[in-house]
N, C-alpha and C positions, 0 to 999 in steps of 0.2 A: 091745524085748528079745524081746518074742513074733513077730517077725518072721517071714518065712520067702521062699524065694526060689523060682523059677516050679515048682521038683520038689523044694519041699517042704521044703528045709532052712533048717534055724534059721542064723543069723549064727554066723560065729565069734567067738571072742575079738577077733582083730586088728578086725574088720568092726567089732563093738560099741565097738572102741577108738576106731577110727578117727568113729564117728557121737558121738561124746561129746565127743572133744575139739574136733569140729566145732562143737558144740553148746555149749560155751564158750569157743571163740576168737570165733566170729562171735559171742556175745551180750554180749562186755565192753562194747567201745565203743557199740554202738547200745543195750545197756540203760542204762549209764552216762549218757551223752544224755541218755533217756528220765526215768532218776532227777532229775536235773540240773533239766531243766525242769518236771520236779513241782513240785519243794519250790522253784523260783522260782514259778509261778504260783498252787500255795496261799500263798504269803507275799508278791507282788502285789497277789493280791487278799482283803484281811480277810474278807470273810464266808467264804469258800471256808474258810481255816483255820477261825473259830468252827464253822462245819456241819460238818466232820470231826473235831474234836476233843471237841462235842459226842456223835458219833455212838460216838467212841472211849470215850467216859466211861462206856460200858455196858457196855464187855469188862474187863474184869482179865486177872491173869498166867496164869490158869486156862484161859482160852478157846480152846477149839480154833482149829488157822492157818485151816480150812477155812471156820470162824465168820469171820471176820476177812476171806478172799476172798469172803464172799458180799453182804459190805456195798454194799446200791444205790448210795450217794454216793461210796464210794469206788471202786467201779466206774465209776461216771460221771467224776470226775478223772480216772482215768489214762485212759479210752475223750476225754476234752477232752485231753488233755497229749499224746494221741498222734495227733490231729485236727487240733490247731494248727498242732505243731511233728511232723508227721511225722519218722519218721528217718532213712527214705531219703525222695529225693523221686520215685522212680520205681520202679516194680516190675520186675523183671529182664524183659526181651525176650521178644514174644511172635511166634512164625511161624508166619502165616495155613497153614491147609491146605487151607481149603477157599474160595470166591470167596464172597464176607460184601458186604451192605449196610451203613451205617450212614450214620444224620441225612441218605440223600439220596447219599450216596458211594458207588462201588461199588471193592472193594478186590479184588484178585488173591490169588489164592495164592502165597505166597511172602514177601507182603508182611511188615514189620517193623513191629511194634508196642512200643511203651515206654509203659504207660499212668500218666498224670503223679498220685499219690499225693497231692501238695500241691495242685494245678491242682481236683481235683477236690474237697478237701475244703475247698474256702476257696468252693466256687460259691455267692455269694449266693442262689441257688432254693432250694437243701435247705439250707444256713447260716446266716439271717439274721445281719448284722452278725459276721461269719466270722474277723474278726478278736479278737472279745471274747473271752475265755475265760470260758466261763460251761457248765459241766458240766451243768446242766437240761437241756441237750438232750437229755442221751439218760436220762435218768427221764421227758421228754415223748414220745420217741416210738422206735422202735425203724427203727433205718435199714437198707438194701439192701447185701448186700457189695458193690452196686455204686458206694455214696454214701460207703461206709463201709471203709478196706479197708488199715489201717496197715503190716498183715504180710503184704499181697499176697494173690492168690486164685487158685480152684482148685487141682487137685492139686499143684502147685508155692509154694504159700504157705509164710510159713516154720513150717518142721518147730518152732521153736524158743518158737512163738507160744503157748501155754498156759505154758507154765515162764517166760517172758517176763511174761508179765499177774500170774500169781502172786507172782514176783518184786518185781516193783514192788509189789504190794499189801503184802507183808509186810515187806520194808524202811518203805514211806512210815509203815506202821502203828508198827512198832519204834524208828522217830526219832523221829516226832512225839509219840509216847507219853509217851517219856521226855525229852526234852527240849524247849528253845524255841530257836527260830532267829529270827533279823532282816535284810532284804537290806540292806546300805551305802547304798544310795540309792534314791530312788522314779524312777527315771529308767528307762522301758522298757528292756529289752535287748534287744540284737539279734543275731540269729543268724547262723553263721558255717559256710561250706562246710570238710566235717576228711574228705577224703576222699571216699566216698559219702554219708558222714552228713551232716543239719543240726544244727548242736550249738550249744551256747551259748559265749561265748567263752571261752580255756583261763585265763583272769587273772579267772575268774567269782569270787565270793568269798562266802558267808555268815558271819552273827556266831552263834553257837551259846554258848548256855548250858543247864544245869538248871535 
């Protein structure tokens, strides 16, 4: 909103309009996703639920949201939820401008880059066993936007990506709070192409009670 354009002016209304509803058409489906394969992988796997619910039992209705976003383990979930199961698998197109080495390569300007999101977050070197969901990873150690990089990177990442982290923080906090959930079956699931996103399949089901 404090925007301003190359001489100086603020956005208008329409402009502010237009960046907003951008800002929750693109963030239904990829957050939804994102929600989706939360609360499947804390209720996969038990200890992840006890350590979050544990950690919830020290807020009450009182606690600031910003208390709530700064939770380590529950930052660490959703930084694992969004590591696993990316939500694009690819970061939008990048064009070389300048002639770049890389691993031994020498690329052209012009050249087209798509750098693979999932490809990278699953490499056994920075991942051990990449397939587990196991949120310690990142209370052990802190990764490179290069290892690490769900909403894309540099100037072009997405606009959407704090309001996005928050989000999920404060829903996962608000279900699990108050209620319990259980998945139908202990049988993995498996993810399913919905467009650009990886999603979980649309017939996904949880049991929910108080």
């Amino acid at each position: 909103m404090l925007a301003k354009d190359e001489e100086g002016k603020p956005l208008s209304d329409q402009e502010l309009h237009d960046e907003l509803i951008t800002l929750l058409i693109a963030g239904h489906e990829t957050t939804a996703s994102a929600f989706t394969w939360a609360l499947y992988w804390i209720h996969f796997c038990p200890d992840v639920e006890d350590k979050l619910r544990f950690h919830f039992s020290n807020l009450n209705n009182n606690t600031d949201l910003l208390d709530i976003v700064k939770l380590p383990y529950l930052d660490a979930v959703c930084k694992e939820t969004l590591r696993i199961y990316p939500v694009l698998l690819t970061t939008f197109i990048r064009v070389l401008q300048t002639p770049l080495e890389l691993m031994g390569y020498q690329f052209k300007p012009g050249t087209v880059f798509a750098p693979a999101i999932y490809l990278v977050h699953h490499r056994e070197d920075i991942y051990p066993n990449s397939q587990q969901f196991r949120p310690e990873r990142f209370l052990e150690r802190n990764f490179s936007p290069y290892e690490y990089f769900p909403f894309g990177g540099g100037s072009r990442r997405c606009i959407g990506m704090e309001l996005a982290k928050m989000e999920m923080k404060i829903v996962l906090y608000t279900i699990l709070s108050k209620h319990k959930l259980k998945l139908p079956s202990s049988r993995p699931l498996k993810a399913v192409r919905r467009g650009l996103t990886v999603a979980p399949p649309s017939n996904f089901k949880m049991i929910l009670s108080n």
